[in-house]
C-alpha positions in Angstrom: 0.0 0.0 0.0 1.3 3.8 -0.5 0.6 6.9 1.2 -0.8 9.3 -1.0 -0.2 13.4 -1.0 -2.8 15.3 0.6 -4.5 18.1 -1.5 -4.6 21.0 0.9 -6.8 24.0 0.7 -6.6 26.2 -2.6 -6.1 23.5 -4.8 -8.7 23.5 -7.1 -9.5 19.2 -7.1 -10.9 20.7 -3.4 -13.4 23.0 -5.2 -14.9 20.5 -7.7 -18.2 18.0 -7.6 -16.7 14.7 -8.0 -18.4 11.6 -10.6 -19.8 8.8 -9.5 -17.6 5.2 -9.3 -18.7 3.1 -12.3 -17.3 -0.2 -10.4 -16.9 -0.4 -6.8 -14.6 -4.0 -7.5 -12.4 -2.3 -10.2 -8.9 -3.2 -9.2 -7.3 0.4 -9.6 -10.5 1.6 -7.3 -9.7 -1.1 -5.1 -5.9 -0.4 -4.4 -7.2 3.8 -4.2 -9.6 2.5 -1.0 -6.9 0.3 0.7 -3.9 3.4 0.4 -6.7 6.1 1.1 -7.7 4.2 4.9 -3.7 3.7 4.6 -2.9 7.2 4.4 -5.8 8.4 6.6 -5.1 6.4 9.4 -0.9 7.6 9.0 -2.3 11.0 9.1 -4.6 10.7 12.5 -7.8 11.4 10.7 -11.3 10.6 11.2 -12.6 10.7 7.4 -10.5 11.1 4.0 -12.3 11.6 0.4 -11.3 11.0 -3.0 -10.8 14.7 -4.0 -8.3 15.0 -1.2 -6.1 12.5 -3.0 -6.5 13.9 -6.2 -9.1 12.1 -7.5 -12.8 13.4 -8.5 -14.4 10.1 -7.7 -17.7 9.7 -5.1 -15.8 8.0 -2.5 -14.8 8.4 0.9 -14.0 6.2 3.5 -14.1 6.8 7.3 -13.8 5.5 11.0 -14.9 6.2 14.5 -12.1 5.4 16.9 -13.5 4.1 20.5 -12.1 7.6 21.9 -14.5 9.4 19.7 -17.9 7.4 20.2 -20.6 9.0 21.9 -22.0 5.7 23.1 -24.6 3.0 21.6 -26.0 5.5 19.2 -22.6 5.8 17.9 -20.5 3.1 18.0 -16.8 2.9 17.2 -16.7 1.7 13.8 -13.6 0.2 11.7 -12.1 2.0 8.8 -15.0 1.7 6.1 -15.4 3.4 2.5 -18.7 4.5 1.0 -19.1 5.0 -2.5 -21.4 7.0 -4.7 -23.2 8.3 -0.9 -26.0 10.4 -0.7 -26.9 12.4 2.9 -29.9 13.7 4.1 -30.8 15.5 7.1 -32.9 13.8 9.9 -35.3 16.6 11.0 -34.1 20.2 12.3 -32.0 19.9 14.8 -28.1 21.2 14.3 -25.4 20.9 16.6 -22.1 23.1 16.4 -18.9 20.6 15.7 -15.3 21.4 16.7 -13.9 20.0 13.2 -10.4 20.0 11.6 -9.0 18.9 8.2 -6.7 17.2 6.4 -6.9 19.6 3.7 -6.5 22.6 6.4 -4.0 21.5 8.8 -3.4 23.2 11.8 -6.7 24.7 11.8 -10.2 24.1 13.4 -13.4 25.7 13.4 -17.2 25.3 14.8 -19.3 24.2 12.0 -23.2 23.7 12.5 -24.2 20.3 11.3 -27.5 18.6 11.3 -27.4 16.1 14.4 -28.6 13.1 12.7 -28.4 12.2 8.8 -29.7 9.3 6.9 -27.1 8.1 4.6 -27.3 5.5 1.6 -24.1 4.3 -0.6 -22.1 1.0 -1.4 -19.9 -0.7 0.5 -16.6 -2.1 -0.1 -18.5 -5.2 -1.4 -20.4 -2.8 -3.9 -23.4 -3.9 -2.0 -26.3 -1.1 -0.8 -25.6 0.3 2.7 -28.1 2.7 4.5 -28.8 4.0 8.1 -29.1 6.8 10.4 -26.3 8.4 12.0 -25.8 10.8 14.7 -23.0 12.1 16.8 -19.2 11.4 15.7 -20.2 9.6 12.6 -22.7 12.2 11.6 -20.9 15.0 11.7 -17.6 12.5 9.4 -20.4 11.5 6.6 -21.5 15.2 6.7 -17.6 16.3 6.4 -16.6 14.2 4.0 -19.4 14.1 1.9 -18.9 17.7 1.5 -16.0 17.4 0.3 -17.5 15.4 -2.3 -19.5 18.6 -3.8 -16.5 20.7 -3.5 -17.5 22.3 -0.2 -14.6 22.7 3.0 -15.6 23.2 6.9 -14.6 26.9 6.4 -17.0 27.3 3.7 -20.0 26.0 6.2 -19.0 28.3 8.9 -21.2 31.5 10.5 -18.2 33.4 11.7 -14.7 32.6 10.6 -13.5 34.1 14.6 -15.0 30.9 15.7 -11.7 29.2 13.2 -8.3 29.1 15.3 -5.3 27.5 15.0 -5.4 24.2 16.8 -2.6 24.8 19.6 -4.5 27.9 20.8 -8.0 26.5 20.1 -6.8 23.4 23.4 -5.1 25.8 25.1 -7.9 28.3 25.5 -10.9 25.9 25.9 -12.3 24.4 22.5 -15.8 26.3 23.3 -18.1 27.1 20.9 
């Protein structure tokens, strides 16, 4: 497997809708999933998608570590990849999210995101996943997915004086 360059903010693969993956069990889309979960684990992150790597494919794959689960509503969940997904907010409610990037690093930022989102894709198998998700997880698929229309936190955010870097954002509370 390889590590693969991360596409940081101004680059213009960040900025553009991605296409759908024809084939899920295509070996070169195969070998992208295994170094992107590669590569997002090296780098510490949560959620990695296609455009991030350079490519303008519907794809993204994610985890929740056990440090970040809010409990039985949101598991801890092992690296995954969802292909061609589609989101859509669960009622009205929105939560603000402390989020970061690996497009943006250094940086974080409260972001309001819906607290609960149905999502709907393909799995690694290319076979039909769908569920509601709420805490950690929703607030990943929400990132990620994103990233997927060419959108970035920053982008989402009401006030960019609530976007710090991240030593002084844990050193003078993470509030929001």
């Amino acid at each position: 497997m390889t590590l693969l360059k991360i596409a940081r903010m101004g680059h213009p693969v960040l900025l553009q809708p991605t296409q759908p993956v024809a084939d899920t069990q295509a070996p070169a889309i195969r070998t992208l999933v295994a170094d992107m979960i590669e590569t997002m684990l090296d780098a510490g992150g949560a959620g990695l998608a296609a455009p991030q790597v350079h490519h303008g494919l519907a794809l993204f794959v994610y985890h929740v570590p056990l440090a970040r689960s809010t409990g039985e509503d949101d598991p801890p969940r092992p690296p995954s990849v969802l292909f061609n997904p589609v989101l859509e907010p669960v009622g009205d409610e929105m939560v603000d999210r402390l989020e970061g990037c690996l497009s943006i690093p250094g940086l974080r930022g409260w972001v309001p995101r819906h607290a609960r989102v149905a999502y709907k894709g393909l799995d690694a198998h290319g076979h039909v996943v769908q569920g509601v998700a709420s805490g950690f997880l929703a607030n990943v698929l929400q990132h990620e997915y994103d990233h997927l229309n060419g959108i970035l936190y920053p982008m989402r955010m009401t006030s960019l004086g609530r976007m710090g870097f991240d030593s002084e954002m844990a050193r003078y509370g993470e509030r929001p």
